[in-house]
C-alpha positions as CSV (number, residue, x, y, z in Angstrom):
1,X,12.3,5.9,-8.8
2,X,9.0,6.7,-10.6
3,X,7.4,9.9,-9.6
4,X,4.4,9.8,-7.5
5,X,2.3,11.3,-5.0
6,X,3.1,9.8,-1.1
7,X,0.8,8.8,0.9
8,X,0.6,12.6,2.8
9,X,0.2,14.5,-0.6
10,X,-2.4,12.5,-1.4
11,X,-4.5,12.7,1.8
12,X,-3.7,16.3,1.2
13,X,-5.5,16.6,-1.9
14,X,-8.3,15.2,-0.2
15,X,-8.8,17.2,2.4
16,X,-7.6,20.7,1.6
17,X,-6.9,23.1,-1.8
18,X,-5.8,26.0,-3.4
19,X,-8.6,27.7,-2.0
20,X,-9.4,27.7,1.7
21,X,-11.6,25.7,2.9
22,X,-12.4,23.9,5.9
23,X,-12.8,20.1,7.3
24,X,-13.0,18.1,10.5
25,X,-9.4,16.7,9.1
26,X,-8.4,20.0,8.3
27,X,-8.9,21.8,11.6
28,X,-7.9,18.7,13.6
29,X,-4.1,19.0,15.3
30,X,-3.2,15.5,15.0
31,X,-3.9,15.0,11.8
32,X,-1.9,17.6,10.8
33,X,1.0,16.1,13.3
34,X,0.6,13.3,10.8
35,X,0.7,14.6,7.8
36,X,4.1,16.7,8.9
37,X,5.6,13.3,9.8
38,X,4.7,11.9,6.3
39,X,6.1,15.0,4.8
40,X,9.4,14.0,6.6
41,X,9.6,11.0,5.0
42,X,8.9,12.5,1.5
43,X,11.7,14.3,1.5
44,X,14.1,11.6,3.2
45,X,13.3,9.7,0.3
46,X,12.5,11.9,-2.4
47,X,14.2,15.4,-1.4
48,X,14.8,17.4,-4.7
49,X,17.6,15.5,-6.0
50,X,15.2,14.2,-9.1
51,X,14.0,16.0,-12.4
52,X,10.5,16.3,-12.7
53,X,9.5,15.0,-16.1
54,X,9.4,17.4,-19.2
55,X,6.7,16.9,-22.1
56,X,6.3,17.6,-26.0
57,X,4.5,20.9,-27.5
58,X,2.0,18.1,-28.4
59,X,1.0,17.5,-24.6
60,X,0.5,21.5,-24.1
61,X,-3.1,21.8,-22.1
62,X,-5.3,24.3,-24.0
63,X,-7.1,25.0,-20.7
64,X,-4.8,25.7,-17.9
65,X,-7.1,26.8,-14.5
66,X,-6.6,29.9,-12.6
67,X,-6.7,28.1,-8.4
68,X,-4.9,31.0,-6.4
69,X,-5.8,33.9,-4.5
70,X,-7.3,36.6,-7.0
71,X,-5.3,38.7,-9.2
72,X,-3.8,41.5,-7.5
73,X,-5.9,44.7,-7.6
74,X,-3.8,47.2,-5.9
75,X,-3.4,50.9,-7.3
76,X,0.6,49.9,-7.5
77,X,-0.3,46.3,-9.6
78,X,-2.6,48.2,-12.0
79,X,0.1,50.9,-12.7
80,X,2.3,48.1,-13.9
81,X,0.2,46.4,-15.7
82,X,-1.2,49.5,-17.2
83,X,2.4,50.0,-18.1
84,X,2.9,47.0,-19.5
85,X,5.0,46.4,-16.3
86,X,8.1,48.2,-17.7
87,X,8.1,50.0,-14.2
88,X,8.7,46.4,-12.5
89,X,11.3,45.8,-10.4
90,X,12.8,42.6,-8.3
91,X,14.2,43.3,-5.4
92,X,16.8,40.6,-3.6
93,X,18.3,41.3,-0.5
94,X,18.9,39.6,2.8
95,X,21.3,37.2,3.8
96,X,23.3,38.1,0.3
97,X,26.8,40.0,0.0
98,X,25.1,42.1,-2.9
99,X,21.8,43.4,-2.4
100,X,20.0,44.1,-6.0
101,X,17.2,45.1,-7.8
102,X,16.8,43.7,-11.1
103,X,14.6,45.3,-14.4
104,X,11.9,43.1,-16.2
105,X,14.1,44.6,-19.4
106,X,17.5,42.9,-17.6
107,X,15.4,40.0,-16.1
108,X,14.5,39.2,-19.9
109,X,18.2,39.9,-21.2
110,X,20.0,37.2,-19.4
111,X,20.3,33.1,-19.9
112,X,16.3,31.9,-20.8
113,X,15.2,28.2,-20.2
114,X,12.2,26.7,-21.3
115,X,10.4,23.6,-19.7
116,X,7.0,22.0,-20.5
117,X,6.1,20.6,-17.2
118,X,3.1,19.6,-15.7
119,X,1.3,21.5,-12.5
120,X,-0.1,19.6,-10.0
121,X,-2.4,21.2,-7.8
122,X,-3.1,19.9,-4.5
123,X,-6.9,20.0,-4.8
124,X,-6.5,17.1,-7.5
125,X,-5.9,18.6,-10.8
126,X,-2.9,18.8,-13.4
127,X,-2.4,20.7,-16.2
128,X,0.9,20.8,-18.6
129,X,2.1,24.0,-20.1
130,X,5.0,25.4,-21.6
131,X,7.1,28.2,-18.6
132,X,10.4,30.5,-19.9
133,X,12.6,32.4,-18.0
134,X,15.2,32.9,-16.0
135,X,16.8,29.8,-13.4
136,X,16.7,30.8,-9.8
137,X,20.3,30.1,-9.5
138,X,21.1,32.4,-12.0
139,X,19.7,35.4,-10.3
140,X,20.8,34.1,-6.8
141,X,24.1,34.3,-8.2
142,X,24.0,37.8,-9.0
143,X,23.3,38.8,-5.5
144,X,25.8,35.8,-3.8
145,X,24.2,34.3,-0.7
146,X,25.7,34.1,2.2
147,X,27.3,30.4,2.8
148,X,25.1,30.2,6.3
149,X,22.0,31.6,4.1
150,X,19.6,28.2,4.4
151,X,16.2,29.7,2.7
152,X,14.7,31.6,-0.4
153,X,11.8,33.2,0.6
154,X,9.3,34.7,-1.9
155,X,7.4,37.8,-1.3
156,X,4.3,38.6,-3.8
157,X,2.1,40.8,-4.4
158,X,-1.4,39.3,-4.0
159,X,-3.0,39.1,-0.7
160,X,-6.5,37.2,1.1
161,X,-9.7,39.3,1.8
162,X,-7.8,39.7,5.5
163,X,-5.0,41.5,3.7
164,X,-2.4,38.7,4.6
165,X,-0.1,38.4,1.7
166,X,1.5,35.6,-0.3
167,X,4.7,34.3,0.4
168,X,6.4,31.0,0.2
169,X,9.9,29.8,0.0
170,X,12.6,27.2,-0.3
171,X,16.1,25.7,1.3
172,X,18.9,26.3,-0.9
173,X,19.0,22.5,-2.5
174,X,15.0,23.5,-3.9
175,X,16.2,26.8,-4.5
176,X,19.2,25.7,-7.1
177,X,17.4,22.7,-8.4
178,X,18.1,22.9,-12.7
179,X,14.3,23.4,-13.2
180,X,13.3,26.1,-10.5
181,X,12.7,28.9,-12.7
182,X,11.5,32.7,-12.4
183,X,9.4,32.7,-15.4
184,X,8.0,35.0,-17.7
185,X,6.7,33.5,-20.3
186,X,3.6,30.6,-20.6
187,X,3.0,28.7,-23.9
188,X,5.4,31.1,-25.7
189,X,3.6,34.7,-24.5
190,X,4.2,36.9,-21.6
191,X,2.6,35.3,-18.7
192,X,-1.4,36.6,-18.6
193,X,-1.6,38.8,-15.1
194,X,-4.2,35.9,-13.9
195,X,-1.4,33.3,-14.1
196,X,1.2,35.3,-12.0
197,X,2.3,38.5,-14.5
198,X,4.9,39.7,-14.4
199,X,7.0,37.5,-13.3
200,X,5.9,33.6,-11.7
201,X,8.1,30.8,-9.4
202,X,7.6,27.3,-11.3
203,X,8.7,24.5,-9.3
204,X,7.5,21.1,-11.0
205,X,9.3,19.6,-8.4
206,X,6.4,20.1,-6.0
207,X,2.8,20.9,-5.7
208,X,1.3,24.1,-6.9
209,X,1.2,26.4,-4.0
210,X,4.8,26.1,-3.8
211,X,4.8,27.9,-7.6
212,X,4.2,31.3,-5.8
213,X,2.4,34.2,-8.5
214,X,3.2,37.3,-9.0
215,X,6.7,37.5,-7.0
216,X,8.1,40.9,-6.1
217,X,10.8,40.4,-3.7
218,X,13.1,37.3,-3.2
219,X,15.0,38.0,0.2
220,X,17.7,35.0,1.2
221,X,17.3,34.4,5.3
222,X,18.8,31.9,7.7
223,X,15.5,30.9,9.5
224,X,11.7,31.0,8.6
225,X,10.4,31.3,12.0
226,X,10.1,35.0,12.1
227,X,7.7,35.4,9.0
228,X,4.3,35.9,9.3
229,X,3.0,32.3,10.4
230,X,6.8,30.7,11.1
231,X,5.8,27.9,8.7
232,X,7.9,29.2,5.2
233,X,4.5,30.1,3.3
234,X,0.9,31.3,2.9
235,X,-0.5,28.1,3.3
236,X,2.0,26.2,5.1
237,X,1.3,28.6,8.1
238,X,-2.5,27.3,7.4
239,X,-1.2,23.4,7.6
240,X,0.2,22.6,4.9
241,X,3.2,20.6,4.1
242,X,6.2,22.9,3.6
243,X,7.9,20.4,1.7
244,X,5.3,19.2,-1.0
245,X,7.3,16.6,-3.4
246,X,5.5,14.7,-6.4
């Protein structure tokens, strides 16, 4: 099946962003009751069973946008990054029979895959780059989820002006997919702190909120409900669609 935006991602784009912002649409309950039913038949018919399409050094954008919340600013994210984030540490714990905290120095050291993939932002843009690093299989498997574990969740380190912070997350199926990668590296250098440092989520699979920045925790749990908004991310607990396929 060709990949494509469904009718729900596309009214999406129209209507909402990266950014926050606010509509009619937007703040309007049954258009998001809509848009969640649409979403359901996204991933009835899509899911994550597919590969998202990889691209020649040739496509490579030389201008890639920066559409998140800012750059973390934080006494703890300047240390790193002072340090040249050797201090850095990811931490995975929950629902796992080995809880672990992994180096940037290990993370680096173990099986890299590259992919040039495209990122597709829900506001309307794309941009292609090149994204190394580490498959988030391979890390899961160092810690061994549970078998009832159902969700990733991703914990970050950057925040809104109300101090609410990043998160997002995936079922196991996204979570394993061949191109969900941890990455630390973009168009062959270390990832620049504005695109995520030190270490990023890339999931071509889906839209670009779902490719969370600047990840510090990855914590394997059996339900969403009790985090933050109940909806499994930042901006699904806005209105967003929790499953995002292209």
């Amino acid at each position: 099946m060709k990949r494509q935006l469904f009718i729900a991602t596309s009214i999406a784009a129209a209507v909402t962003g990266c950014a926050p912002i606010g509509t009619a649409l937007n703040d309007n309950p049954a258009f998001h009751h809509f848009l969640g039913s649409e979403e359901a038949l996204d991933f009835a018919l899509i899911g994550t069973r597919g590969l998202a399409r990889e691209y020649s050094v040739k496509d490579i954008d030389k201008h890639f946008p920066i559409d998140s919340l800012p750059t973390p600013t934080t006494a703890a994210y300047d240390a790193l990054l002072a340090d040249g984030f050797h201090g850095y540490r990811l931490a995975v714990s929950g629902a796992v029979e080995r809880k672990t905290t992994i180096s940037l120095a290990r993370l680096q050291a173990m099986p890299q895959t590259t992919q040039i993939t495209r990122h597709d932002c829900v506001e309307g843009w794309s941009a292609i780059g090149e994204w190394s690093g580490v498959l988030l299989r391979d890390v899961l498997a160092l810690a061994r989820p549970h078998s009832d574990a159902r969700y990733v969740v991703f914990r970050c380190m950057d925040s809104d002006s109300q101090g609410t912070p990043y998160y997002e997350s995936l079922d196991m199926q996204q979570a394993y997919h061949p191109q969900t990668l941890l990455a630390m590296r973009m168009n062959g250098r270390a990832i620049p702190a504005d695109h995520g440092a030190p270490v990023r989520l890339r999931v071509p699979t889906q839209l670009g909120y779902k490719s969370a920045k600047w990840v510090a925790q990855i914590e394997v749990v059996g339900s969403l409900s009790s985090l933050y908004g109940g909806k499994g991310g930042y901006w699904e607990d806005q209105g967003y669609e929790w499953y995002a396929g292209i």
